[in-house]
C-alpha positions in Angstrom: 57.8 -22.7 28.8 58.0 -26.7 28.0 54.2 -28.4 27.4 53.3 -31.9 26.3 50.2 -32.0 24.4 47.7 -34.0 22.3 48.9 -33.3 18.4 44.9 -33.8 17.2 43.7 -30.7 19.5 46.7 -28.6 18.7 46.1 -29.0 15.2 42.1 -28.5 15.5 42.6 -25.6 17.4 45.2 -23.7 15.4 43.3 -24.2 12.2 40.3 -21.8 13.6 42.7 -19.7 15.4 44.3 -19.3 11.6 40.7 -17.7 10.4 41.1 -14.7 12.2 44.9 -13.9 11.4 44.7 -11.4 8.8 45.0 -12.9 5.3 47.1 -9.1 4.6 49.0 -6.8 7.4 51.6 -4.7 7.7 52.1 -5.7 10.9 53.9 -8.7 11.7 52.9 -9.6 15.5 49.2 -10.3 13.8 50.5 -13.0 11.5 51.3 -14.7 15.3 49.5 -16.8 17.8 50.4 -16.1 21.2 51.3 -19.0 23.5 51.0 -18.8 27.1 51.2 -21.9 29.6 49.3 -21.8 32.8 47.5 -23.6 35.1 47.6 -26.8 33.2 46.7 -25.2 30.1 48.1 -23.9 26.5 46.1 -20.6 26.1 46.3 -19.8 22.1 45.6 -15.8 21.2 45.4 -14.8 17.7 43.3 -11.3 16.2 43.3 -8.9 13.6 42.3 -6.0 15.9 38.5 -6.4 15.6 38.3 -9.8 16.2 39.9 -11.9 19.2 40.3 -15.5 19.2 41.0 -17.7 22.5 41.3 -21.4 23.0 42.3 -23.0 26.5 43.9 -26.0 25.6 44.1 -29.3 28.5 47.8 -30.4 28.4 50.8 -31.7 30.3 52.9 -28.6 31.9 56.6 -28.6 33.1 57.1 -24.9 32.9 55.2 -22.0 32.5 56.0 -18.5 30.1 54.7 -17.6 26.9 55.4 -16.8 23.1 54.3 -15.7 20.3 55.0 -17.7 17.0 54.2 -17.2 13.4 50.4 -19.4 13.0 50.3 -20.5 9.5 53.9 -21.8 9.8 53.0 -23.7 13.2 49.9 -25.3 11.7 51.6 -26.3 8.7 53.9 -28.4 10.3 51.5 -29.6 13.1 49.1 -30.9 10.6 52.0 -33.3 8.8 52.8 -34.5 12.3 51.7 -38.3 12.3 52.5 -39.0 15.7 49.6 -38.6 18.3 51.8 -36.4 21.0 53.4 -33.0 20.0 56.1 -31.5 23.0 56.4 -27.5 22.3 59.6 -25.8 24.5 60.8 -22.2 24.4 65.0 -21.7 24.1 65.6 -18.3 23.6 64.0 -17.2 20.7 63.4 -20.5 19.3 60.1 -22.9 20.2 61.1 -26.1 19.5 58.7 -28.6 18.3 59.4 -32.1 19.1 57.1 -35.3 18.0 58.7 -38.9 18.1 61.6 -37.9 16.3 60.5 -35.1 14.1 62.2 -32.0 15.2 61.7 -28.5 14.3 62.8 -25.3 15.4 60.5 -21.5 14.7 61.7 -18.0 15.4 59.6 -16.5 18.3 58.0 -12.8 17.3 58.6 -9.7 19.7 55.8 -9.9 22.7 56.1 -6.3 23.7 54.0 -5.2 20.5 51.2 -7.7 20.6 47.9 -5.9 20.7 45.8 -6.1 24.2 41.7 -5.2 23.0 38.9 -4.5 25.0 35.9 -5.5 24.7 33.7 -4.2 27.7 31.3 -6.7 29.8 29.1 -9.0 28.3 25.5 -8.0 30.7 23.2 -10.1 28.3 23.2 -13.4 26.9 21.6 -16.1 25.4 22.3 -20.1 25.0 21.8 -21.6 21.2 22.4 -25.7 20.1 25.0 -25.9 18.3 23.8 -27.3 15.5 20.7 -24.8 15.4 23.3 -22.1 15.6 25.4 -23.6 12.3 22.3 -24.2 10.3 21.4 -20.6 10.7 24.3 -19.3 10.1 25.0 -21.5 6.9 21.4 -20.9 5.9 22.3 -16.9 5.7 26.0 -16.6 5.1 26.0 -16.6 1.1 23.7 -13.6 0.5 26.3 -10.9 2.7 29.5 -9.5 1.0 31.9 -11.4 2.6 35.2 -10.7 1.6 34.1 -7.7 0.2 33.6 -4.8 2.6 32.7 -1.8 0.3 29.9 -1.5 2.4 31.2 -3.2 5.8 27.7 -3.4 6.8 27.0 -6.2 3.7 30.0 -7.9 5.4 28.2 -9.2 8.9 25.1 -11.2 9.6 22.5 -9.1 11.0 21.5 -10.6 14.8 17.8 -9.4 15.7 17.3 -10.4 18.9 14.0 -10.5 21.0 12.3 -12.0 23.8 12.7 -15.9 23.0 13.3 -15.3 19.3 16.9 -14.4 17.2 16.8 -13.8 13.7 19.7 -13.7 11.4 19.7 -11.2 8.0 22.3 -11.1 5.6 22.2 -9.1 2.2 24.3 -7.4 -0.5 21.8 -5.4 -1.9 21.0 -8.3 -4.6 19.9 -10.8 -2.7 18.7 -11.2 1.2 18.2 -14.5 3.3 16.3 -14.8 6.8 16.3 -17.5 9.2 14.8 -17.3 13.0 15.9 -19.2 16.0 14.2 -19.7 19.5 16.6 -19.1 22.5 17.4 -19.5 26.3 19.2 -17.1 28.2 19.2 -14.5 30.2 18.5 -11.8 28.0 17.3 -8.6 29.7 13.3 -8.6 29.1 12.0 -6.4 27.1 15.1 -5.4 25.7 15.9 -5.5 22.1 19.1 -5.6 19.9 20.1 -5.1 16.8 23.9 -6.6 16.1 26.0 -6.4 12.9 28.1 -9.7 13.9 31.2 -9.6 11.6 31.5 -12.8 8.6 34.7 -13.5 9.1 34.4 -14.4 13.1 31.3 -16.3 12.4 33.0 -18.1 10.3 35.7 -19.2 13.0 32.6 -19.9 15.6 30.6 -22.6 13.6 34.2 -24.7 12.7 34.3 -26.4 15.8 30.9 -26.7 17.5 30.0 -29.4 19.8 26.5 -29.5 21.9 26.0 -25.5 23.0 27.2 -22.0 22.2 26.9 -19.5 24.9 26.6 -15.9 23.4 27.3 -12.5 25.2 26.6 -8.9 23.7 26.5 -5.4 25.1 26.0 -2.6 22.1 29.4 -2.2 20.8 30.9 -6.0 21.2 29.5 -10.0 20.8 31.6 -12.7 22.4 31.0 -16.6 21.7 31.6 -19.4 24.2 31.6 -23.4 23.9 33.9 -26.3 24.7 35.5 -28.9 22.4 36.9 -32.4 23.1 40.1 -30.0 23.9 38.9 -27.5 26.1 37.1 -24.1 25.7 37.2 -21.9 23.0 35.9 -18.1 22.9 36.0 -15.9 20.1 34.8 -12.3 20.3 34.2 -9.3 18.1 33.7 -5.9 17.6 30.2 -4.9 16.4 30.2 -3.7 12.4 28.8 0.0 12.8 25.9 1.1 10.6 22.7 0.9 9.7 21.2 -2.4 8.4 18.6 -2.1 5.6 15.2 -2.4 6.9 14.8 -5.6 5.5 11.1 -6.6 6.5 10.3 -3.3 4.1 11.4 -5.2 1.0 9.9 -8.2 1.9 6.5 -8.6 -0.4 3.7 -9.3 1.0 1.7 -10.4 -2.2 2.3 -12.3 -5.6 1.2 -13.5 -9.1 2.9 -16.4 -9.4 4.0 -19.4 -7.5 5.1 -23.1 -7.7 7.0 -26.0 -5.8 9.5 -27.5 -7.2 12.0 -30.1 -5.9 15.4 -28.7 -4.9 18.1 -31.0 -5.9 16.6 -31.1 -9.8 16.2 -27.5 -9.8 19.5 -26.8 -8.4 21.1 -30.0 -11.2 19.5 -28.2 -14.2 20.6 -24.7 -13.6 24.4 -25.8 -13.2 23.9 -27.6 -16.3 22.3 -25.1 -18.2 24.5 -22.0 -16.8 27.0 -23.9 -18.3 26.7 -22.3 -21.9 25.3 -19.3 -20.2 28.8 -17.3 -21.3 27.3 -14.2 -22.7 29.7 -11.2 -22.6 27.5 -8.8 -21.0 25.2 -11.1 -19.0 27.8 -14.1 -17.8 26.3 -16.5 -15.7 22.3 -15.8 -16.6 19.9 -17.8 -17.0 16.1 -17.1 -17.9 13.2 -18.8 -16.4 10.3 -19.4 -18.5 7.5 -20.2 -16.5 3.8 -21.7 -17.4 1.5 -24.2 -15.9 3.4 -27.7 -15.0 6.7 -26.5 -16.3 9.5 -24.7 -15.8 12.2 -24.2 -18.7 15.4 -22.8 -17.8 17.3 -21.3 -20.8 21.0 -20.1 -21.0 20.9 -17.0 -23.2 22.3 -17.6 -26.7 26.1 -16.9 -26.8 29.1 -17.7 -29.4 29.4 -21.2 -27.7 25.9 -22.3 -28.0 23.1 -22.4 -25.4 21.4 -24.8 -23.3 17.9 -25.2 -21.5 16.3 -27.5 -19.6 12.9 -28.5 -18.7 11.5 -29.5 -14.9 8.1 -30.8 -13.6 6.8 -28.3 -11.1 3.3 -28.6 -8.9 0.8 -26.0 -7.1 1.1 -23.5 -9.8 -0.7 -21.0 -9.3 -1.1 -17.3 -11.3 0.5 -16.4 -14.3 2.9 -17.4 -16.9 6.4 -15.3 -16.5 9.6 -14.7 -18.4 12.3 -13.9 -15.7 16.2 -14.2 -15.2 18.3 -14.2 -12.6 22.4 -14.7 -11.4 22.9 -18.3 -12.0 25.3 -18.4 -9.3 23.6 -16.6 -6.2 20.9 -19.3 -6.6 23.4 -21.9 -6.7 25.2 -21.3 -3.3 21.6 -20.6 -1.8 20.6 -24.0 -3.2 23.6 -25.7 -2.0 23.0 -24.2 1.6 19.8 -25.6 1.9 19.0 -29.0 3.1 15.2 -29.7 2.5 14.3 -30.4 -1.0 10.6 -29.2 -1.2 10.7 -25.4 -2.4 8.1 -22.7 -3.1 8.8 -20.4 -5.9 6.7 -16.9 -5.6 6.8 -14.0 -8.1 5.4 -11.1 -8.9 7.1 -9.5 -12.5 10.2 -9.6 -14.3 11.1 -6.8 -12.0 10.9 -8.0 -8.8 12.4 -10.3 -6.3 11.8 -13.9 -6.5 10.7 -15.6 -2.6 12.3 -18.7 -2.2 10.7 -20.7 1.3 11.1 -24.3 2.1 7.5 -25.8 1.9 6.3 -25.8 6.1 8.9 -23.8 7.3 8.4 -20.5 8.2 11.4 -19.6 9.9 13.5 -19.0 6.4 13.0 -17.1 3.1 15.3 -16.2 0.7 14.8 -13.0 -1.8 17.1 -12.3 -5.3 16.2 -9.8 -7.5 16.0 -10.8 -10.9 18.5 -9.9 -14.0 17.4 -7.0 -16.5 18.1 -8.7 -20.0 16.0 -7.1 -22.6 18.4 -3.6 -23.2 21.0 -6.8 -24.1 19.3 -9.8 -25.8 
């Protein structure tokens, strides 16, 4: 095996393949990337035995063969290459990496136990922008579990797919965010599905988008498709099992109070003010007090001192409220959002707060508030 090959895409395409080697194993052919050379092209494999990914890199070949190679190690020194063409060739048990004249040699890993998975045929499918795609996923992401997996089902992105309509649910039983897509594709009609997608995979997807995403799923498996400015990529995944919560049930359909409020102001003052919010028991709260024209935003009283701020806010409507929530589940769904005209709605200090972005329906965001009155 001896390839000459563009040092940019190598990098590029190592640094996703890295998101799916498992960050803890006890097997050692998983903390490899398998090389093979064909057809013109460096095919990179890694996976954690759920999740598969696959890039087909465009390069120069003067042999064929394959290899497998410890990832981290090979992106590390890939990514302090400064010289824009990278020659990888296999000598034994040895890939040597040559690049002007850097030189470098890496002890191959055993192919015979590298793990084949299946993940049946992909019947259905449908074709998202790319940058639709990202925005949904980024618009969800922070309300799962991910890394935790107590409950795996907490740990994936709910895909709810429908005739010309996708939405995409993530919760961990505190907070829950919703955003819907419109589609192409050849999605059976009339057919409905229901897919736990996996975080972590997602994660690997939306790092390298470029115009479109083709997406294939049967009932046990999901598989993503697109190409890059150095060749294809596809990265597929076995289906979380269980039962998502049936989120549109939690969903209220009436409240007391509401307001807008600007986002990047809103989102300013409660970093500032969760700053002294360093309570023992309640670390990280901080209490709304809400009234006509005004929102205050208190830390609660701690041995360092407290803070609270106060913001303008319009179309109130309802009823003053005392309410407090995680400082920092608000924050990363703040930081996610790009629009900056919000609308706050609430019904008591005991149930969730609707977050929407003023004229547009396709996301909500729900947190259920903080209990502090057994404490302060």
């Amino acid at each position: 095996m001896k390839v000459n090959l563009s040092t940019v895409y190598l990098e590029k395409a190592l640094s996703v393949a890295n998101k799916i080697i498992p960050s803890k194993t006890p097997l050692n052919v998983l903390e490899g990337v398998k090389m093979e050379v064909s057809d013109n092209q460096l095919i990179l494999t890694t996976t954690d035995l759920e999740n598969e990914f696959k890039a087909f890199i465009n390069c120069e070949v003067f042999s064929e063969g394959s290899v497998i190679i410890p990832s981290k190690e090979l992106f590390k020194i890939v990514s302090k290459i400064d010289y824009p063409e990278i020659q990888l060739e296999l000598e034994e048990n040895k890939l040597i990496i040559n690049s002007l004249g850097f030189k470098a040699e890496l002890t191959t890993i055993s192919e015979g136990e590298y793990p084949e998975l299946e993940f049946g045929d992909f019947e259905d499918s449908i074709v998202l922008n790319s940058e639709d795609f990202e925005n949904a996923i980024n618009y969800v992401v922070y309300a799962s579990s991910y890394p935790e997996d107590s409950n795996p089902v907490f740990a994936g992105i709910l895909f709810e797919i429908e005739d010309n309509k996708i939405n995409f649910v993530a919760t961990d039983g505190s907070q829950l965010a919703f955003y819907s897509l419109n589609y192409k594709g050849n999605k059976t009609k009339g057919d409905s599905y229901k897919l736990i997608v996996p975080v972590k995979s997602l994660n690997a997807v939306i790092k390298e988008l470029n115009q479109e995403v083709s997406i294939g799923f049967n009932q046990n498996s999901i598989s993503f498709s697109y190409d890059t400015e150095y060749g294809k990529i596809v990265i597929n995944s076995k289906l979380i099992e269980g039962n998502f919560p049936e989120y549109k049930e939690v969903i209220p359909s009436k409240f007391k109070t509401s307001f807008n409020i600007s986002r990047k102001p809103f989102l300013n003052a409660i970093k500032r003010v969760s700053l002294l919010s360093k309570s023992k028991e309640l670390s990280g709260v901080v209490i709304f007090d809400i009234s006509k024209n005004k929102l205050v935003i208190e830390s609660i009283e701690s041995e360092i001192g407290k803070a609270k701020e106060e913001l303008v806010i319009s179309n109130f409507k309802g009823e003053p409220l005392n309410i407090a929530f995680n400082s920092k589940f608000l924050e990363d769904m703040l930081n996610k959002i790009k629009e900056d005209e919000l609308k706050l709605s609430f019904i008591d200090s005991d149930s969730p707060l609707k977050c929407e972005v003023e004229n547009k329906e396709e996301f909500l965001y729900l947190l259920m508030p903080v209990r502090i009155s057994a404490v302060v």
